[in-house]
GUTORKE-48332 format. One record per residue: residue in three letters; x, y negated, z negated of N, C-alpha, C in turn. Coordinates in steps of 0.1 Angstrom, whole numbers, padded with zeros to 4 digits, always signed. Layout:
<sites>
ALAXYZXYZXYZ ...
</sites>
This chain:
<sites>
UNK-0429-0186-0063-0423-0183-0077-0410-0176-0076 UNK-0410-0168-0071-0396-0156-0070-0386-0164-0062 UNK-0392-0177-0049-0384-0180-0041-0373-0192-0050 UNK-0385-0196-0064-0378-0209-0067-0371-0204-0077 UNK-0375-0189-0084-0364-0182-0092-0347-0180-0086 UNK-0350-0176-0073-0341-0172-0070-0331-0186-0073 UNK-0336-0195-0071-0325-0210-0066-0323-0213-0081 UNK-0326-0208-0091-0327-0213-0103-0319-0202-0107 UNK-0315-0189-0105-0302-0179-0109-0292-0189-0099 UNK-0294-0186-0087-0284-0194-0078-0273-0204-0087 UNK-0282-0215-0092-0280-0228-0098-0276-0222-0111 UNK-0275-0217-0118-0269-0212-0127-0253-0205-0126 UNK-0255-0190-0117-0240-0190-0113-0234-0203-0108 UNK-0235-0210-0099-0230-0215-0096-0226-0230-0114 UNK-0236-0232-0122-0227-0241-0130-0217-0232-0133 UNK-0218-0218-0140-0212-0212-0146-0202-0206-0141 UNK-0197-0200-0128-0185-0195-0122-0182-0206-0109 UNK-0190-0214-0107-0182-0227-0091-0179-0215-0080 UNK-0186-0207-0080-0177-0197-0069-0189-0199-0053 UNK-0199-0207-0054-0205-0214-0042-0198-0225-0037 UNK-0198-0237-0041-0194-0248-0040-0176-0248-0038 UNK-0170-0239-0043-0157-0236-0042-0152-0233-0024 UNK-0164-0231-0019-0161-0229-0005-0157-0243+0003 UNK-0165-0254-0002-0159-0266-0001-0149-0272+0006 UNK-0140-0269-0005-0128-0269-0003-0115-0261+0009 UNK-0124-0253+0015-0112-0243+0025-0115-0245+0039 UNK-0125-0250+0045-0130-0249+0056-0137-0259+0055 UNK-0139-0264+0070-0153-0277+0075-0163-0268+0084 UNK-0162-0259+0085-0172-0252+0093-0177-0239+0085 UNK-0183-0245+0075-0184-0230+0061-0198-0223+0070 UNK-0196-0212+0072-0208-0196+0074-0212-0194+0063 UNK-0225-0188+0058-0231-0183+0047-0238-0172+0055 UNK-0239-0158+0047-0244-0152+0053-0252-0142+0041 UNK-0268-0145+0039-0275-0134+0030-0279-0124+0040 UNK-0278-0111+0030-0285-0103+0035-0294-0095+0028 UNK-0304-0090+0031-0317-0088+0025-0321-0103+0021 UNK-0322-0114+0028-0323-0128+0024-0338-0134+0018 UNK-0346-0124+0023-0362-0137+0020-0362-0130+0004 UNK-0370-0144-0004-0373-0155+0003-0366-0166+0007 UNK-0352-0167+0006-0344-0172+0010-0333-0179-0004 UNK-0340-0181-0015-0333-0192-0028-0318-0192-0029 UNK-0313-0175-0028-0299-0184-0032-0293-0187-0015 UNK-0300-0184-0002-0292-0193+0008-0294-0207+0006 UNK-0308-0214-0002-0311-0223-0006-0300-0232-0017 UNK-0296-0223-0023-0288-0228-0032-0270-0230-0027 UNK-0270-0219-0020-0255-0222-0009-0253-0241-0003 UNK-0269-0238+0004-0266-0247+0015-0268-0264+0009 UNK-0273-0259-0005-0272-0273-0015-0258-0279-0020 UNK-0252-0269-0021-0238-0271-0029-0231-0273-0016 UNK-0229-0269+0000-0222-0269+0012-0227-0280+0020 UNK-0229-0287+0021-0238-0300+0034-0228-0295+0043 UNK-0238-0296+0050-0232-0293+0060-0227-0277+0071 UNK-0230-0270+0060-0227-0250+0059-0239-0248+0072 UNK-0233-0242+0076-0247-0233+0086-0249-0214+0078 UNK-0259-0212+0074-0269-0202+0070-0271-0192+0082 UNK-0269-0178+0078-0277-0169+0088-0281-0156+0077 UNK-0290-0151+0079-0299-0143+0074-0299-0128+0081 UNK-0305-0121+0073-0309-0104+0076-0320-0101+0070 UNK-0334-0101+0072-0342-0096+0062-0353-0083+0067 UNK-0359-0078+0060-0367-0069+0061-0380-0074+0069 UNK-0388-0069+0078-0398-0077+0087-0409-0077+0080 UNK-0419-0088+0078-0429-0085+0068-0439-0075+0069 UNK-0441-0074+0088-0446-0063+0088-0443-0043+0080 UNK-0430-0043+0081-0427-0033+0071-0428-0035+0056 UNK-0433-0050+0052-0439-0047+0040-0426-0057+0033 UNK-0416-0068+0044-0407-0073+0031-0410-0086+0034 UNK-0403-0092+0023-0413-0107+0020-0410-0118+0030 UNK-0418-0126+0027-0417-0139+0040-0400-0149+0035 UNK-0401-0156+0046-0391-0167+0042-0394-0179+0040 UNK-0391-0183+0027-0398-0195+0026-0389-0207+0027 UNK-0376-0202+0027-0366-0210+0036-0372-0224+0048 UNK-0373-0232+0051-0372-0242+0061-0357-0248+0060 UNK-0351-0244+0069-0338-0253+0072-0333-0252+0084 UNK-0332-0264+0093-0325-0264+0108-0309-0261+0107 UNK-0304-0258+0093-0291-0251+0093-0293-0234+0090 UNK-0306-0228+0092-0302-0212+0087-0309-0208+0098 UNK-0305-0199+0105-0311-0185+0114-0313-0172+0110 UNK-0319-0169+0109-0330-0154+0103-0336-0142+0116 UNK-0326-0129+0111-0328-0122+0118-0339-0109+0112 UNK-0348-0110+0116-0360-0095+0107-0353-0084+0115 UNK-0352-0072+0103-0355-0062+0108-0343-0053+0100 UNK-0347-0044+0098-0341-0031+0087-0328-0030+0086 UNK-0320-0034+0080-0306-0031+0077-0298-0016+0074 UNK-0312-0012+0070-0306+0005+0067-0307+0011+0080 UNK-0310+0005+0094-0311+0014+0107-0300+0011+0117 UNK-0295+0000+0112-0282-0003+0122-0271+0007+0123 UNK-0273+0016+0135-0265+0025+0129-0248+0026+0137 UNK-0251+0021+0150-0237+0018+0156-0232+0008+0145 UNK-0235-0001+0141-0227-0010+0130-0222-0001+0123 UNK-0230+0010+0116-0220+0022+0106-0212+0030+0111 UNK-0210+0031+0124-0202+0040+0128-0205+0052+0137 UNK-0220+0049+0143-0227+0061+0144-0229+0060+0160 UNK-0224+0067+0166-0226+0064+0184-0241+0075+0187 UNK-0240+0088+0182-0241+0098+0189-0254+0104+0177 UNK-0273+0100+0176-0281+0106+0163-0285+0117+0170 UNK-0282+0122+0157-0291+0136+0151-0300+0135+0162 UNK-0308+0141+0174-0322+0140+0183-0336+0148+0173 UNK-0330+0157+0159-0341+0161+0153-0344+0154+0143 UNK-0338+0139+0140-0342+0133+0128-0356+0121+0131 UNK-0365+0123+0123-0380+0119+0122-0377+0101+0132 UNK-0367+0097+0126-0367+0083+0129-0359+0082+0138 UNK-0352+0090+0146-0345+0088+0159-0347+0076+0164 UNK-0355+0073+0171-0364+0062+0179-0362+0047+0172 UNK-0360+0051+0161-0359+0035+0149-0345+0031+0143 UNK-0335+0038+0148-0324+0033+0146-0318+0025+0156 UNK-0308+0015+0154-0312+0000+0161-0292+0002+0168 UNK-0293-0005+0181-0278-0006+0180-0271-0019+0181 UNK-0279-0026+0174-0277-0042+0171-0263-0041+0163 UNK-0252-0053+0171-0245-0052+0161-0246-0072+0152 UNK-0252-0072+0142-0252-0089+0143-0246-0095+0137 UNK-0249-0106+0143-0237-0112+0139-0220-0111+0142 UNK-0223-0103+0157-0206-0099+0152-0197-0106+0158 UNK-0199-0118+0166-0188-0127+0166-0183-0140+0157 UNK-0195-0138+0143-0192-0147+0131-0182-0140+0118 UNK-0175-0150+0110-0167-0144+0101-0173-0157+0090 UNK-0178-0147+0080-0185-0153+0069-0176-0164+0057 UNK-0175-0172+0055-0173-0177+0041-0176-0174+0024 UNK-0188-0169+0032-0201-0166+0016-0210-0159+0021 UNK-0209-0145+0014-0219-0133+0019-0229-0131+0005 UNK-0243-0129+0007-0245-0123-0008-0254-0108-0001 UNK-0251-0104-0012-0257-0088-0008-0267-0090-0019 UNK-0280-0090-0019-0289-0088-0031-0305-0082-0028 UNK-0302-0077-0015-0310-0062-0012-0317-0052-0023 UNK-0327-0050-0024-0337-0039-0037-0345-0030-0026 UNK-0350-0020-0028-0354-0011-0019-0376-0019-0027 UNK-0380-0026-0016-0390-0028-0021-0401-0021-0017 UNK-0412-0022-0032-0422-0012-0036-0432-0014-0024 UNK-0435-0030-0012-0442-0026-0003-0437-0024+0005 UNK-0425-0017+0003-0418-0013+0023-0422+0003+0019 UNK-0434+0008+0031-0437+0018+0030-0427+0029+0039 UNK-0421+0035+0030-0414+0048+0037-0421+0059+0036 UNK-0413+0070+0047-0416+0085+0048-0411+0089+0035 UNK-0416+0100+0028-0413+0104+0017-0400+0111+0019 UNK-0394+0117+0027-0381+0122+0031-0368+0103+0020 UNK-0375+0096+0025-0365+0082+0031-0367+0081+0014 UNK-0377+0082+0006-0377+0075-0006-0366+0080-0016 UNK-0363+0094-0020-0351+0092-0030-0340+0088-0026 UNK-0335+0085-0015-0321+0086-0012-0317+0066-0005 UNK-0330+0061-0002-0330+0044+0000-0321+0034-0006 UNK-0326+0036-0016-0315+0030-0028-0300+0028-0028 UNK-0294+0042-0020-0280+0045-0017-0277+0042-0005 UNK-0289+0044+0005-0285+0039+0024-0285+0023+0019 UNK-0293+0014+0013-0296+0000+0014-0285-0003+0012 UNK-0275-0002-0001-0263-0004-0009-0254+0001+0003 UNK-0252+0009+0006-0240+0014+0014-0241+0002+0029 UNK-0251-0002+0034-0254-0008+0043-0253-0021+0043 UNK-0253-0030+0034-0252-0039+0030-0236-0042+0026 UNK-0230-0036+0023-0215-0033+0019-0209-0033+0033 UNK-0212-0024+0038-0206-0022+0054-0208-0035+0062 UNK-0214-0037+0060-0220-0049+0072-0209-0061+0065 UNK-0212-0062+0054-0205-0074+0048-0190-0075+0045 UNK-0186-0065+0045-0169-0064+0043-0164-0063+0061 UNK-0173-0062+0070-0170-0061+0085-0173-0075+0091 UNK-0183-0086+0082-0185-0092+0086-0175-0109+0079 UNK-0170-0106+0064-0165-0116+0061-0153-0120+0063 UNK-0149-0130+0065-0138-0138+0065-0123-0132+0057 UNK-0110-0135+0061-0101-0131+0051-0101-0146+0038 UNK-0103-0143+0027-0102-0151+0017-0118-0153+0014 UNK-0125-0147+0017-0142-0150+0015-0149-0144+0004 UNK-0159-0153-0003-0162-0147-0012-0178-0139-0009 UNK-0180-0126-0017-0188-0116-0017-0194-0119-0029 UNK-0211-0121-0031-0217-0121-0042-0225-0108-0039 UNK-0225-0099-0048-0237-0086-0048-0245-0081-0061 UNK-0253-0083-0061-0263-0074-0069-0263-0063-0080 UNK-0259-0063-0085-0255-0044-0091-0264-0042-0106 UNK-0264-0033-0107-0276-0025-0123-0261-0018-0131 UNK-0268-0017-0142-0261-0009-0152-0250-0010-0151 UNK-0234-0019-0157-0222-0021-0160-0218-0010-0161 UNK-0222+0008-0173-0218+0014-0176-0218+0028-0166 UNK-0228+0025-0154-0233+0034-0145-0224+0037-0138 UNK-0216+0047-0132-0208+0059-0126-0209+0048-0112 UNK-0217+0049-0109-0217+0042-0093-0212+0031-0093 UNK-0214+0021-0102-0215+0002-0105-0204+0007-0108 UNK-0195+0016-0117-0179+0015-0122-0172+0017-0108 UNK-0174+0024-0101-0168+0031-0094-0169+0020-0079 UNK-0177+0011-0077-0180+0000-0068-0169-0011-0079 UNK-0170-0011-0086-0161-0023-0093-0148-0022-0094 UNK-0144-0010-0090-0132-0006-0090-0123-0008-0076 UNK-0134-0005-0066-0132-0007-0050-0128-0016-0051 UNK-0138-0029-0053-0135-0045-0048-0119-0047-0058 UNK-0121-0042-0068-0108-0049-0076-0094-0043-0070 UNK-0096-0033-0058-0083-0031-0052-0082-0041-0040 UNK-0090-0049-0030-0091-0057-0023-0099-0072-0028 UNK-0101-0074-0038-0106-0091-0044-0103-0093-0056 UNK-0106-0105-0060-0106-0108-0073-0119-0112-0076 UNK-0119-0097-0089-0135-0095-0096-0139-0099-0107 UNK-0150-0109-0108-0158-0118-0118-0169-0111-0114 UNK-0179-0112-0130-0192-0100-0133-0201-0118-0141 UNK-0216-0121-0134-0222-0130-0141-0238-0123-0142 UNK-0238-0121-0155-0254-0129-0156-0262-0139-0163 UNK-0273-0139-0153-0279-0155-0157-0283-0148-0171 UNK-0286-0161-0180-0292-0163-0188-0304-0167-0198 UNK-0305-0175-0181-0322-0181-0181-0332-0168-0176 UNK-0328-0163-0166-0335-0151-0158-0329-0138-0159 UNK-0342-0131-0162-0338-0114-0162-0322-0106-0174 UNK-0327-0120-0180-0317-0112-0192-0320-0104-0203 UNK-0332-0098-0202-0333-0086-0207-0329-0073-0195 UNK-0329-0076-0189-0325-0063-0177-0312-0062-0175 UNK-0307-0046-0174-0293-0046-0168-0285-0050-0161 UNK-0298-0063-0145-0291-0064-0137-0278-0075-0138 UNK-0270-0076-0130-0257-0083-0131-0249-0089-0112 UNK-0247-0098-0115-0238-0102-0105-0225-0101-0102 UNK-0217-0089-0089-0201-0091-0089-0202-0102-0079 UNK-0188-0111-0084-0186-0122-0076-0168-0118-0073 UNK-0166-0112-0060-0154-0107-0058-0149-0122-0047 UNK-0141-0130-0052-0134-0137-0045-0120-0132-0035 UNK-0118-0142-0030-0101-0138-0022-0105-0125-0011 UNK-0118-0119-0009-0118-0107-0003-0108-0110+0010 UNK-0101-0094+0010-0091-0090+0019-0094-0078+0027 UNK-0105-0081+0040-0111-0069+0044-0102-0063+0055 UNK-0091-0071+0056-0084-0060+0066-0069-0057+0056 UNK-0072-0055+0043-0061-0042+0034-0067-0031+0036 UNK-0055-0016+0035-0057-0006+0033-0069+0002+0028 UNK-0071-0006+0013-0079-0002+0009-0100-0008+0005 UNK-0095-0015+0015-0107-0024+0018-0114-0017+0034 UNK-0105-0010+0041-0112-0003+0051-0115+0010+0043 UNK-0104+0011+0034-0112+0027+0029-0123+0029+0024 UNK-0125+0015+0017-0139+0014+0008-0155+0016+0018 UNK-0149+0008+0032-0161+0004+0044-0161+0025+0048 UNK-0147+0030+0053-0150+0042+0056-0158+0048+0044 UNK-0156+0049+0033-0165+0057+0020-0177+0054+0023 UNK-0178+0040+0023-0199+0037+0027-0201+0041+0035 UNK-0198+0044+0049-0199+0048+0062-0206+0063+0061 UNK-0192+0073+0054-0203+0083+0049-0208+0088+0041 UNK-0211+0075+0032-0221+0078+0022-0235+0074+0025 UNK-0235+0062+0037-0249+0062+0045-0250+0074+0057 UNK-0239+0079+0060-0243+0094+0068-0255+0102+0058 UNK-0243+0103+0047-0248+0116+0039-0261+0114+0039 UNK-0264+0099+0029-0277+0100+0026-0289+0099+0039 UNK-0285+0095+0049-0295+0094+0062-0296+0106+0071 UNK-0288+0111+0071-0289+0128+0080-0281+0141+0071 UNK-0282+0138+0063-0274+0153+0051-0283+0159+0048 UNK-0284+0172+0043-0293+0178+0033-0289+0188+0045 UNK-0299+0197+0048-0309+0211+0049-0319+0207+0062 UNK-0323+0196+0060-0329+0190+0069-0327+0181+0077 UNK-0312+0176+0075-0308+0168+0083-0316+0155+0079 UNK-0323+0149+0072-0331+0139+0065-0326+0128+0056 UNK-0310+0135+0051-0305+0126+0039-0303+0138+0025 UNK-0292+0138+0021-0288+0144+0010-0285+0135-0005 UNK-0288+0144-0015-0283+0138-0024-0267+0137-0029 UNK-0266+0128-0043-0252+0124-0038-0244+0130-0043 UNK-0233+0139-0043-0225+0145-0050-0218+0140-0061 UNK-0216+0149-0072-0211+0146-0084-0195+0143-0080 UNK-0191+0132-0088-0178+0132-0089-0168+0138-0092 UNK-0158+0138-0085-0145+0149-0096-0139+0144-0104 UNK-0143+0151-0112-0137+0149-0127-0122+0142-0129 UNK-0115+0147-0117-0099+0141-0121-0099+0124-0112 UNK-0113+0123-0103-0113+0106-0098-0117+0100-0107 UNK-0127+0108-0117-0131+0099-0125-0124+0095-0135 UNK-0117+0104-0139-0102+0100-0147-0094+0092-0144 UNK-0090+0090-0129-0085+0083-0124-0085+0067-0129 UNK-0104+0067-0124-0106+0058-0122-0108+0047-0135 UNK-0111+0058-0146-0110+0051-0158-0096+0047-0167 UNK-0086+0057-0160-0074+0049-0165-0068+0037-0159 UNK-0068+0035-0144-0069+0027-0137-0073+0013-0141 UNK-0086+0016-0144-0099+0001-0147-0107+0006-0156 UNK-0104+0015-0167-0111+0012-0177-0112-0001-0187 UNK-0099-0004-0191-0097-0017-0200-0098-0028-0194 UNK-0103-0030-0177-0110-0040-0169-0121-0039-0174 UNK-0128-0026-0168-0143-0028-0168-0147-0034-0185 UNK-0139-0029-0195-0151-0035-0209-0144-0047-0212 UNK-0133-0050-0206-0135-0070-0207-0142-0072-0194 UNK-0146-0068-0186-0158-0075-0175-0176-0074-0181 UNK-0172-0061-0192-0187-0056-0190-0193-0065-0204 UNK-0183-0062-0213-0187-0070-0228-0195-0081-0227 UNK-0196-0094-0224-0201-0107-0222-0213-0100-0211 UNK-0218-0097-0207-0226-0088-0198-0233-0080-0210 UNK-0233-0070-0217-0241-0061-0223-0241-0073-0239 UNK-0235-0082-0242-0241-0093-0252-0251-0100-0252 UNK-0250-0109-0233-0262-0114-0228-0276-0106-0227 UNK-0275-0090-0226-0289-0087-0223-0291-0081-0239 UNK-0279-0073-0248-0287-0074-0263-0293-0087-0269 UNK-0286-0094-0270-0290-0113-0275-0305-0114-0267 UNK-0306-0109-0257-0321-0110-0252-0328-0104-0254 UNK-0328-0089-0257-0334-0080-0260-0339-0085-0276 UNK-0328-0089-0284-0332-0087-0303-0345-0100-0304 UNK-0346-0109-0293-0354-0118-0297-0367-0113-0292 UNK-0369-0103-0284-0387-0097-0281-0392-0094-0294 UNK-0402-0096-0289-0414-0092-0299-0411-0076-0306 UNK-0411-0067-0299-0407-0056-0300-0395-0051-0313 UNK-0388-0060-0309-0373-0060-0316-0372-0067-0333 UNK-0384-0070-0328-0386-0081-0352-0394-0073-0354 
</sites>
């Protein structure tokens, strides 16, 4: 059900922005690269619109509680195993020896002689991946930051990045929409068949340019913002996230404010227009 949802949002962006199929046209040897991928739908839906594309994957092991792949395809390769532990990929030579999970951080770096075409980041911290209670408030921010790193290190120059994001009006989601719009060109979709009563939303940042200025700044910010949250605090366990300064955030809204509410408008219409028709709402 979820796996054939997914291919059914997939199939949707894709009538609606062409930003799958658009790969097409630039390359004969197109990479796709999901990560947090099972159960697989939208590599499913990549590798529909690409004949020919070869698929590679990242997913959570089901043993830790993440879902299977329901994927069959002699064009995708699927790697299990935790994304939020790769930690030489973040930058990390030398752990903490007093942190609980020493032992479980990985120095895989994958993937790292491929340069992606089409990356999607759509990673959720899920309810049966059982963590240490230390790991549970702060997951949410290592997953995101981790998924970001990996993917701006791993794509192509001119590649496009599909990711995940909640709440248009949310400090983090502005402030992530701001990054990419200094290295891509940023398009915001949601379906309208699925999950349009929820805040969630798709950026589809085209043209990425991961070796600008400020496209490594963005990878260094995740870098230690997955420090912070994985060995910060008092305990060395992960810290929470610091408030913003007031004058970035100024910044940031003179900058891209009059972006963000022509990106976000058509976005917060889709989920009221869905919201007024519940039961609830007459």
């Amino acid at each position: 059900m979820f796996y054939r949802m997914m291919q059914q949002i997939g199939d949707e962006l894709q009538e609606s922005t062409h930003a799958i199929s658009q790969l097409s046209y630039c390359a004969k040897d197109i990479k796709i690269l999901d990560l947090c991928m099972a159960p697989g739908g939208y590599t499913a839906s990549a590798l529909k619109y690409n004949p020919g594309a070869t698929a590679f994957g990242i997913t959570l092991p089901p043993v830790l509680g993440g879902h299977g792949v329901l994927l069959q395809s002699p064009e995708s390769t699927v790697l299990f195993l935790d994304i939020t532990m790769l930690a030489e990929e973040f930058g990390v030579e030398t752990l903490p020896l007093i942190h609980p999970d020493h032992a479980s951080f990985l120095s895989d770096r994958p993937y790292l002689d491929h340069r992606f075409h089409l990356i999607f980041c759509d990673g959720q911290v899920l309810r049966t991946h059982q963590l240490a209670e230390y790991r549970q408030h702060q997951e949410a921010r290592r997953l995101t930051a981790s998924q970001l790193i990996l993917a701006l290190q791993r794509i192509r120059t001119g590649g496009t990045l599909i990711l995940l994001l909640h709440k248009m009006e949310a400090w983090d989601t502005v402030e992530l929409l701001y990054l990419f719009s200094q290295f891509s060109s940023v398009q915001v979709f949601k379906p309208k068949k699925k999950h349009a009563i929820r805040s969630s939303f798709y950026l589809i940042a085209r043209d990425v340019q991961p070796n600008a200025i400020t496209a490594k700044f963005a990878v260094e910010t995740w870098k230690q913002t997955w420090w912070e949250a994985t060995f910060g605090g008092e305990n060395g366990t992960g810290a929470a996230k610091v408030i913003a300064d007031e004058g970035h955030i100024r910044t940031v809204l003179d900058q891209f404010g009059s972006k963000l509410i022509g990106l976000g408008r058509p976005i917060w219409e889709t989920q009221a227009n869905a919201l007024s028709k519940m039961d609830f709402a007459k």
